[in-house]
Wavefront OBJ file of the C-alpha trace (Angstrom):
o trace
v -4.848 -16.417 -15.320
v -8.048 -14.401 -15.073
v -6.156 -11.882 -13.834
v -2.879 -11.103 -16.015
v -6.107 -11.238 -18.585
v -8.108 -8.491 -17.078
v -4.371 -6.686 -16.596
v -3.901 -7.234 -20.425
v -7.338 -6.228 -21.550
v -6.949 -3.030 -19.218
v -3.642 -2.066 -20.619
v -5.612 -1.814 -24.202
v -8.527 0.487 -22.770
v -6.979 2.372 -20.503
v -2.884 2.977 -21.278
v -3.386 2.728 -25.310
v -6.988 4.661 -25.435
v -8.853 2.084 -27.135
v -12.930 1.982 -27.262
v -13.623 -1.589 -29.036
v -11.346 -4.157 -28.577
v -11.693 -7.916 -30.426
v -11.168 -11.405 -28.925
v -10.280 -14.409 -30.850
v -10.287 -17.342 -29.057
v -8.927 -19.876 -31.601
v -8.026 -22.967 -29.393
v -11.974 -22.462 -27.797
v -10.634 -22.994 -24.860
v -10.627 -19.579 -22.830
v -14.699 -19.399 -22.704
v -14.516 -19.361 -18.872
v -12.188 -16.829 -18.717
v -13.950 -14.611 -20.829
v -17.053 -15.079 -18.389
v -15.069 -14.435 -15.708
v -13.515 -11.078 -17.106
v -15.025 -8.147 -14.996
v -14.012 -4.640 -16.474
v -16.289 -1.638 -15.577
v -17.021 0.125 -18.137
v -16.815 -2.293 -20.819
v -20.122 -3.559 -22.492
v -19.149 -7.847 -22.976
v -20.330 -9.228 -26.647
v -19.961 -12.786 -28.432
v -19.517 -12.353 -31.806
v -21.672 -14.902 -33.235
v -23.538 -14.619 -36.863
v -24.426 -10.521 -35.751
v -21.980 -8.585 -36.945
v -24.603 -6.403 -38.707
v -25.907 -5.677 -35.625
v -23.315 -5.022 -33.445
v -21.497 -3.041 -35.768
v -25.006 -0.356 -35.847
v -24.994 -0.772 -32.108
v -21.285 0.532 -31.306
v -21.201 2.753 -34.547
v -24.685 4.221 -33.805
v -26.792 3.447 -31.180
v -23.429 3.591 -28.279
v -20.711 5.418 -30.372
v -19.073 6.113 -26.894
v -19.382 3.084 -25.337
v -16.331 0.819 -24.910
v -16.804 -3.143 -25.649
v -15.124 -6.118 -25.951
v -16.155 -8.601 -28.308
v -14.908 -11.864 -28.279
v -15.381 -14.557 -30.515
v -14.753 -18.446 -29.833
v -13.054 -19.214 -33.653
v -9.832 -18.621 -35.260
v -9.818 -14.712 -36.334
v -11.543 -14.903 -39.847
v -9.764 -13.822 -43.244
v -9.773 -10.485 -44.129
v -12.833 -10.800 -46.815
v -15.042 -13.019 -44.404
v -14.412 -10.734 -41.299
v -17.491 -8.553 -41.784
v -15.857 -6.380 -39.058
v -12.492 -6.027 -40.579
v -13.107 -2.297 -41.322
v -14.013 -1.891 -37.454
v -11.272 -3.874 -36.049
v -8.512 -2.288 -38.133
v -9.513 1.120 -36.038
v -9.439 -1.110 -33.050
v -7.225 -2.966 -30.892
v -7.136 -7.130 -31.510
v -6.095 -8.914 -27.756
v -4.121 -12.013 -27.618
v -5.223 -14.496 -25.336
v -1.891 -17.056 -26.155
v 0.158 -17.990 -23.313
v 3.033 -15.822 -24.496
v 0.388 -12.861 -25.832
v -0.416 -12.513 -22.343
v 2.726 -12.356 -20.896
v 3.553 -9.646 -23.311
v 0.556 -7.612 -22.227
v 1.088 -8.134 -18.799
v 4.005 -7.040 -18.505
v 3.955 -3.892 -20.841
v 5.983 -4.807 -23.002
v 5.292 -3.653 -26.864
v 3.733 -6.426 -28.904
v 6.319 -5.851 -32.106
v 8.599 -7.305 -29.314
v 6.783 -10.784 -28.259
v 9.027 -12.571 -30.314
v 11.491 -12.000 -27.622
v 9.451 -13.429 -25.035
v 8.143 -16.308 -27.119
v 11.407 -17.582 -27.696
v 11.937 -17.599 -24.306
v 8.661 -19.276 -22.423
v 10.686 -21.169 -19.810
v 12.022 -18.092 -18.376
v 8.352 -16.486 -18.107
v 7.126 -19.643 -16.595
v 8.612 -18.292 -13.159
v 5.966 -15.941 -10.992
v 9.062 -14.553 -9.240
v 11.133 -13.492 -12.047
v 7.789 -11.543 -13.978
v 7.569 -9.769 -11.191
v 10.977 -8.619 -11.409
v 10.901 -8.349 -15.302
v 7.688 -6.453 -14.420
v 9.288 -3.584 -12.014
v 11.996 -3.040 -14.287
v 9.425 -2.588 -17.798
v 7.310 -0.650 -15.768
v 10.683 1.704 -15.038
v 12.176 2.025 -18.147
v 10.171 0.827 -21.329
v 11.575 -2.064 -23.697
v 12.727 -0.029 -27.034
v 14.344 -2.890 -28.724
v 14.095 -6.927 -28.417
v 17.248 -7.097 -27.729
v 16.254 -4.760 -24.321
v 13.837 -6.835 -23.294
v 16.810 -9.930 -23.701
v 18.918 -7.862 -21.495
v 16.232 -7.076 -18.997
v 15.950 -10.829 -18.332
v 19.723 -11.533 -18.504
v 19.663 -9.213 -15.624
v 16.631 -10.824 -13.406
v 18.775 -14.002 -13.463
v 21.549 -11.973 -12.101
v 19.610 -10.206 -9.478
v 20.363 -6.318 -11.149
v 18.200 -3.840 -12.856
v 18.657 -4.102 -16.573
v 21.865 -1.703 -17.218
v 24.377 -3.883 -18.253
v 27.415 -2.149 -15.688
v 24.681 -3.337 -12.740
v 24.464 -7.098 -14.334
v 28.060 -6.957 -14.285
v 28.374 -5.993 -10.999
v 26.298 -8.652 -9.701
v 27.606 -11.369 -11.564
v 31.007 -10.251 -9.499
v 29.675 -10.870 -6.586
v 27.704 -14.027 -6.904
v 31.668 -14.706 -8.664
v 33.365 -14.199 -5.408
v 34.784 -10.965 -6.357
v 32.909 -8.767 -3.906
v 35.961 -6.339 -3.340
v 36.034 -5.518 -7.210
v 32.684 -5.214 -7.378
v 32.224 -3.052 -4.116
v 34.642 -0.694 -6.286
v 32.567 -0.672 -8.763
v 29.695 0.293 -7.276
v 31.133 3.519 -5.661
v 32.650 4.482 -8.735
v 29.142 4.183 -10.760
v 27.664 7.554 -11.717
v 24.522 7.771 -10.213
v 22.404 9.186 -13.038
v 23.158 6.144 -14.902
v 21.973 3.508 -12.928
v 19.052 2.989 -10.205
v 20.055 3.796 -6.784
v 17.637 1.457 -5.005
v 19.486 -1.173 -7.024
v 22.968 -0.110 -6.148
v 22.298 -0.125 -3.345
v 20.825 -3.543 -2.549
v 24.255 -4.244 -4.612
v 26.141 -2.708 -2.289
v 24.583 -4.456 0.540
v 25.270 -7.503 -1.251
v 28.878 -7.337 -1.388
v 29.169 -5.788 1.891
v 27.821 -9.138 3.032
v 29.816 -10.756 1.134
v 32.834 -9.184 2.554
v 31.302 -10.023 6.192
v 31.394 -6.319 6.938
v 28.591 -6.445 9.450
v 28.453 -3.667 10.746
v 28.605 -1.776 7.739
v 25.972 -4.554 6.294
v 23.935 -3.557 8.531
v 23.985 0.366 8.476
v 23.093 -0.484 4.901
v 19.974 -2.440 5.300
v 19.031 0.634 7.586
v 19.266 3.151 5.753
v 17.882 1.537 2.673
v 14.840 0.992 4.614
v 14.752 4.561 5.920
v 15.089 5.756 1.837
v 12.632 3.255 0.095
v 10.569 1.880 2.885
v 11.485 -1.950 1.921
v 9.633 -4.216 4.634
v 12.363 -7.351 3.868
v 15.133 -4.653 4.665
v 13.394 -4.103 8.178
v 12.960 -7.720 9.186
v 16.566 -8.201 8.046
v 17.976 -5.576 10.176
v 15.663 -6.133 12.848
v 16.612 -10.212 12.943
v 19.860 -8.928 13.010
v 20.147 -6.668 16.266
v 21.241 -8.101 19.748
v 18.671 -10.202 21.727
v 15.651 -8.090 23.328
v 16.281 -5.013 21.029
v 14.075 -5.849 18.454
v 10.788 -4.698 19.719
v 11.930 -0.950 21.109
v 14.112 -0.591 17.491
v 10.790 -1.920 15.537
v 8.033 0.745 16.980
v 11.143 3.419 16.443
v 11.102 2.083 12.803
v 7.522 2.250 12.859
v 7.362 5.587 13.878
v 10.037 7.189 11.073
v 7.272 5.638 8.447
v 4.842 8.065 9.839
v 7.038 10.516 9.008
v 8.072 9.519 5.551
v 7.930 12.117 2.882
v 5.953 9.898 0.615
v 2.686 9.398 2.325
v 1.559 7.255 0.357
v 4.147 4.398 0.315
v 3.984 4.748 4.201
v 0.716 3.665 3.981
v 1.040 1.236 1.463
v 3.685 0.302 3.934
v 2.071 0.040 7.397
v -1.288 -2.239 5.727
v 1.327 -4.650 4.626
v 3.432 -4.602 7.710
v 0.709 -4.854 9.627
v 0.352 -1.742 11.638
v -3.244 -1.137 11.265
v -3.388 1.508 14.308
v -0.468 3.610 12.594
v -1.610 3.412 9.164
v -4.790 4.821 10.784
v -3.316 7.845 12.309
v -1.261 8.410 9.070
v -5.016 8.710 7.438
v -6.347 11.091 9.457
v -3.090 13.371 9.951
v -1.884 12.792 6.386
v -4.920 12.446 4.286
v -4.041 15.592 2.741
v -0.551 14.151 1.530
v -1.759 11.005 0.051
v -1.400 10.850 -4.079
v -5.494 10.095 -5.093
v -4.324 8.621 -8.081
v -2.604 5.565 -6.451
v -5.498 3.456 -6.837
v -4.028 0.526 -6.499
v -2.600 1.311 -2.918
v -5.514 3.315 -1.793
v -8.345 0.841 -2.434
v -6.529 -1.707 -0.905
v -5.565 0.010 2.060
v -9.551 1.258 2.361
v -10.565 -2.498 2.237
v -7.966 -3.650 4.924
v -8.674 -0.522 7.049
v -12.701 -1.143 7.166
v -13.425 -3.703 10.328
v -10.517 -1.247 11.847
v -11.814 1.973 11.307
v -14.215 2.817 9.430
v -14.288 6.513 9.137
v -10.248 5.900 8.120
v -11.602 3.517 5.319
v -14.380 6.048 4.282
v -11.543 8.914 3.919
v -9.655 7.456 1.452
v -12.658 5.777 -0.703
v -14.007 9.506 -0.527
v -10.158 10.475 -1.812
v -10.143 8.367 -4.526
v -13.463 9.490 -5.556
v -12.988 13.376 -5.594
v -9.054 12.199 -7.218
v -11.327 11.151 -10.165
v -13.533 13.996 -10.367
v -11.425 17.028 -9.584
v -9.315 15.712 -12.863
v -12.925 15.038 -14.546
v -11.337 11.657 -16.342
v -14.807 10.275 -17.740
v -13.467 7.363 -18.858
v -12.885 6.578 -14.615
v -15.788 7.245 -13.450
v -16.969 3.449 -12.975
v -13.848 3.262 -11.021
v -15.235 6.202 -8.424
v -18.910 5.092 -8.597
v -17.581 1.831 -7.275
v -15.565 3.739 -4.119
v -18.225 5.928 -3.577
v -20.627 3.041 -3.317
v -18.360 1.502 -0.595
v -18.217 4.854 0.919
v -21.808 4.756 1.183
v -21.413 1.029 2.560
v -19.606 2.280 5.578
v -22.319 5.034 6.163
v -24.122 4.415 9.150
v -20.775 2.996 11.181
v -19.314 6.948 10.903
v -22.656 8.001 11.977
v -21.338 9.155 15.475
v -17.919 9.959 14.046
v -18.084 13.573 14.694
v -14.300 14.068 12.876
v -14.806 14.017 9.488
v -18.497 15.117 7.666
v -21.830 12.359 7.360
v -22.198 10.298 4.380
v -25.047 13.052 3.271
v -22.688 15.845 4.013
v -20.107 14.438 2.090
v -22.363 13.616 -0.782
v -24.020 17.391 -0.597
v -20.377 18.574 -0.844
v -19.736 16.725 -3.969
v -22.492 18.031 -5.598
v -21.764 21.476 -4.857
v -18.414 20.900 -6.769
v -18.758 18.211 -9.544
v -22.634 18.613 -9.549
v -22.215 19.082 -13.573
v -20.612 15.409 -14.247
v -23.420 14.157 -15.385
v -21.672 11.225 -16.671
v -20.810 10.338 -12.902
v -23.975 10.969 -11.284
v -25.677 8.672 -13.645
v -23.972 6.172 -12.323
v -24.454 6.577 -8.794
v -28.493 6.700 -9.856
v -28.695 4.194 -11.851
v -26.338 1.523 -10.524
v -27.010 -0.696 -7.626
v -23.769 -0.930 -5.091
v -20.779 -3.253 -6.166
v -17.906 -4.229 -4.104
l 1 2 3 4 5 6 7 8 9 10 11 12 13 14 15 16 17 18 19 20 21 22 23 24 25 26 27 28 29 30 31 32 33 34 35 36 37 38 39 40 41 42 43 44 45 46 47 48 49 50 51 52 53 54 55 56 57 58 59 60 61 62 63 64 65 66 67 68 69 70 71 72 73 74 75 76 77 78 79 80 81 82 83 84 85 86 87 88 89 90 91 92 93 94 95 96 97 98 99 100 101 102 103 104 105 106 107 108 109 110 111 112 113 114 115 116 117 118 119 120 121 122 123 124 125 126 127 128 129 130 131 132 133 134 135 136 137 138 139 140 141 142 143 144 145 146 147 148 149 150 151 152 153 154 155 156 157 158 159 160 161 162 163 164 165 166 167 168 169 170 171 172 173 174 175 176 177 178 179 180 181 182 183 184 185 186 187 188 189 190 191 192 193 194 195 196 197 198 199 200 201 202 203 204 205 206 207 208 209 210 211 212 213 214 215 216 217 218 219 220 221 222 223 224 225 226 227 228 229 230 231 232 233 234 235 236 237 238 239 240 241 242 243 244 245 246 247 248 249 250 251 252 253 254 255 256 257 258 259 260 261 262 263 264 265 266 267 268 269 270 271 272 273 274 275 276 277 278 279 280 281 282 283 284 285 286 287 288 289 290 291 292 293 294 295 296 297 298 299 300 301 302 303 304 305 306 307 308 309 310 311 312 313 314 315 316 317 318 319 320 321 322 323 324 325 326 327 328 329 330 331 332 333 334 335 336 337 338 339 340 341 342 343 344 345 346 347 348 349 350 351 352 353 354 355 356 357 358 359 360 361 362 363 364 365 366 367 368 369 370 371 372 373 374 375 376 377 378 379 380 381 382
């Protein structure tokens, strides 16, 4: 729970640009999570008989500071809320089962009616994560969308309503129609990953094998999908698997979206190959993924170290060469862990020393001030 939290209080800060955001928790019964919250950045405040104060200390004394302030009561009526003029020019988060899903998921908060209505259907960690890939795709614009994007989780499709159809044909035995279908559907107006794990699905239902299968291969080749591989591999005659696997293995190297490769090979695991992907494709890796880079650094660390130390040093100068202040905890954090991994590069003569890399910064982003502040003043955090 902490964490569809942090994701929700995130979302506010980061996606809608908000600097003071306000925590109500009426049932009092979401102190722990609020103790557990960890955002960087964000200054934590209880809201308890000092509004005077706080509201001198954010308007005043930090007027570019962000903060949450939570409070463990019922949100007070307008003429008792001593903050009311503050929190109208500020965001209000909803810690309710159903407010959470909402802000977890992206999806517009004039729209939670639609997912209130329908808690039973959120109560399901597989189907979010569905709902969540298709939000993140195309935004809700209606409650009605939002309706139609879980009609079509339940029917394994992608939200248009000619894909939901499609897969209701073939879970309805009518494969052949809905094979038709399919080839008929103008690609601009639908997903293609999605018509084509439609495809698949009818070709299986059809027992065309072989064609099944030349399916599942080439979707892996286009999107990189991991099931897709262990399908197809499972799937080829008896002692063919591991010769067809490192082939596999070998075309993600080569993928045109570095990134997802790697993203790819930690999950697999192929820590060797997402290695050599590092060092040979640094250069073609997307800084701003932070949520596959980190990751990958982490994994990669007790492997190789110097691979690690790349991409925390990516994802660093990915912050600064777009000078995003409102990021920099992010890269003080990854250039602390950079700086964790110092002495096991040491003899690594492939890539610069932790002081060479640092001296380097400075000579480019010497002038963020805001940054370097941080590295001073803050002890390491992993």
């Amino acid at each position: 729970m902490t964490d569809r939290i942090t994701a929700g209080l995130m979302r506010l800060y980061e996606d809608q640009g908000h600097r003071i955001v306000f925590w109500y928790d009426a049932a009092r019964d979401l102190r722990t999570a609020f103790d557990a919250v960890d955002l960087p950045g964000v200054t934590k405040v209880e809201i308890a008989n000092n509004e005077f104060g706080l509201k001198y200390r954010m308007l005043r004394q930090e007027p570019r500071a962000r903060f949450l302030l939570y409070k463990e009561a019922p949100e007070p009526p307008m003429p008792e809320n001593w903050l009311l003029d503050v929190q109208l020019a500020s965001a209000v988060f909803r810690a309710d089962q159903a407010a959470i899903w909402v802000a977890d998921l992206g999806i517009p908060a004039k729209y939670e009616a639609a997912v209130r209505d329908h808690a039973e259907f959120y109560r399901s960690g597989k189907r979010l994560e569905a709902l969540r890939a298709i939000e993140r795709e195309r935004p809700s614009q209606s409650a009605n969308d939002v309706r139609r994007k879980m009609l079509a989780v339940c029917a394994g499709a992608d939200g248009d309503l000619d894909t939901v159809i499609e897969a209701l044909l073939i879970v309805h035995g009518r494969a052949e129609e809905a094979l038709e279908w399919i080839d008929a559907s103008p690609g601009q107006t639908h997903s293609e990953r999605e018509l084509a794990g439609l495809r698949l699905a009818a070709l299986e239902n059809l027992g065309r094998k072989d064609d099944a299968q030349a399916e599942r291969r080439r979707i892996f080749e286009r999107w990189l999908d991991a099931d897709m591989l262990r399908v197809w591999l499972k799937a080829l005659p008896d002692f063919e698997d591991f010769g067809a696997e490192q082939a596999a293995l070998d075309l993600v190297l080569q993928h045109e979206d570095a990134t997802l490769a790697l993203h790819f090979l930690i999950n697999w695991p192929d820590m060797k190959r997402a290695d050599r992907l590092v060092r040979a494709g640094y250069d073609r890796l997307d800084p701003r993924a932070y949520e596959i880079l980190r990751p990958s650094a982490q994994a990669l660390e007790n492997h190789d170290p110097a691979a690690a130390s790349l991409l925390y040093r990516l994802l660093v100068a990915g912050v600064l060469d777009r000078a995003i202040s409102k990021y920099y905890p992010y890269a003080a954090r990854d250039f602390h862990a950079a700086a964790g991994l110092a002495d096991a590069i040491a003899t690594d003569a492939s890539l610069l020393s932790h002081a060479e890399w640092i001296e380097e910064l400075r000579r480019f982003h010497g002038r963020k001030v805001g940054f370097w502040s941080l590295i001073d003043e803050n002890k390491p955090r992993r």
